[in-house]
C-alpha positions in Angstrom: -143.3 -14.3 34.7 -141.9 -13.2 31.1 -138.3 -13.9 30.2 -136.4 -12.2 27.4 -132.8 -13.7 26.3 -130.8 -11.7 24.1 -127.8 -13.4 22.0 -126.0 -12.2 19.3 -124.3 -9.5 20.0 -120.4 -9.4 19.7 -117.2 -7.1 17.8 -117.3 -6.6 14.5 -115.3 -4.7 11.9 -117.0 -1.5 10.3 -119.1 -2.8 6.9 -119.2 -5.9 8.5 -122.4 -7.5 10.2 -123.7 -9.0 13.4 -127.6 -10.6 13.8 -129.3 -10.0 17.0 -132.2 -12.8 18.3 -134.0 -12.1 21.3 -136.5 -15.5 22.5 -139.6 -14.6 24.9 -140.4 -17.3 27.6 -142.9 -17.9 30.5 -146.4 -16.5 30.8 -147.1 -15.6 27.1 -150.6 -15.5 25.7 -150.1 -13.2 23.2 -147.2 -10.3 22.3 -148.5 -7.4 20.5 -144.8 -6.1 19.5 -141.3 -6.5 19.4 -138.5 -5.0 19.0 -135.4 -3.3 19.8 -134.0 0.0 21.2 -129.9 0.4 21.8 -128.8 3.0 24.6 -125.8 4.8 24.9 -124.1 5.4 28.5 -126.0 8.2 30.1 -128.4 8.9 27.9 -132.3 7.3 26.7 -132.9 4.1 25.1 -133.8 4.9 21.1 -135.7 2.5 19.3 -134.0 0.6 16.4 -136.7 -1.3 15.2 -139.9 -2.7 16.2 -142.5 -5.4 14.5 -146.1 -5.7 15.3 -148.4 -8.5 15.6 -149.9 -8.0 12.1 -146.6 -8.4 10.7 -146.1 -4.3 10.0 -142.6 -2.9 11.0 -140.8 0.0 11.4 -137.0 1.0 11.5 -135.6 3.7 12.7 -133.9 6.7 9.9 -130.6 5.3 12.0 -130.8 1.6 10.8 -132.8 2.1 7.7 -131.3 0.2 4.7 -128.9 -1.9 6.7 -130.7 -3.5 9.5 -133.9 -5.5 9.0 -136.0 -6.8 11.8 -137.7 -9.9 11.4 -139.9 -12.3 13.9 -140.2 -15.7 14.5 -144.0 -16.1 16.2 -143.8 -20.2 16.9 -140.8 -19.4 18.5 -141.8 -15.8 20.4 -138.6 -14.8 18.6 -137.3 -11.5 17.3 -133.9 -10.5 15.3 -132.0 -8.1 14.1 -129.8 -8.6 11.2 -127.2 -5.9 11.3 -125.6 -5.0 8.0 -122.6 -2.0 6.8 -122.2 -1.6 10.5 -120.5 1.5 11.5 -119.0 2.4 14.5 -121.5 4.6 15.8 -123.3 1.7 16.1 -121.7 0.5 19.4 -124.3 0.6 21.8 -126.0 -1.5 24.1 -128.8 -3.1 22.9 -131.7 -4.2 24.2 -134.7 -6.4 23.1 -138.1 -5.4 24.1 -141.6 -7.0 24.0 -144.7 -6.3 24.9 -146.6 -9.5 25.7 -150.2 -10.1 27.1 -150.4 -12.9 29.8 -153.5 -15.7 30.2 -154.7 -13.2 33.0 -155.6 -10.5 29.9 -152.8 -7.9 31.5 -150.5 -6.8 29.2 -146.6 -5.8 29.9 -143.7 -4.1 28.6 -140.7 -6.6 29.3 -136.9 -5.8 28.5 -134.0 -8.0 28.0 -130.7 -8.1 29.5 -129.1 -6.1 27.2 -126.0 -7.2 24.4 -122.7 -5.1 23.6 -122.4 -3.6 20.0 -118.8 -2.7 19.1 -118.1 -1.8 15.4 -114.1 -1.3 15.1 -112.9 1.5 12.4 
């Protein structure tokens, strides 16, 4: 069993900044990517940013040029440093990884999910 926690997440003023960090846990042999997608009610997840095992990332035309994702693979750590937030930002975000076990399968797993708010 795979465990994402998600912290980070909070209010902030618009300009201002927040940093996500998502830590994986449990039955980890290996995690091809993570990343992180934000969802607004009623409608699909959209990925933020994601970073792969050979250190490559991408960010989404949304986030590019104020967030940067970064990964910490001691620690099975992702995070999301938020920067000139605006308030279309609020969302729900959510952490995602997708992490091979010692059995050789590989999963999708998805975090909890942490509240955005950017105020005007």
């Amino acid at each position: 069993q795979v465990q994402l926690v998600e912290s980070g997440g909070g209010l902030a003023q618009a300009g201002g900044s927040l940093r996500l960090s998502c830590a994986a846990s449990g039955n980890i042999f290996s995690i091809s990517r993570m990343g992180w997608y934000r969802q607004a009610p009623g409608k699909q997840r959209e990925l933020v940013a994601v970073t792969h095992s050979d250190g490559s990332t991408f960010v989404a035309d949304s986030a590019k040029g104020r967030f940067t994702i970064s990964r910490d693979k001691d620690k099975n750590a992702v995070y999301l440093q938020m920067n000139s937030l605006k308030p279309e930002d609020t969302l729900v975000y959510y952490c995602y990884a997708q992490i091979m076990a010692s059995s050789g399968v590989e999963f999708q797993y998805w975090g909890q999910g942490t509240q955005v708010t950017v105020s005007s």
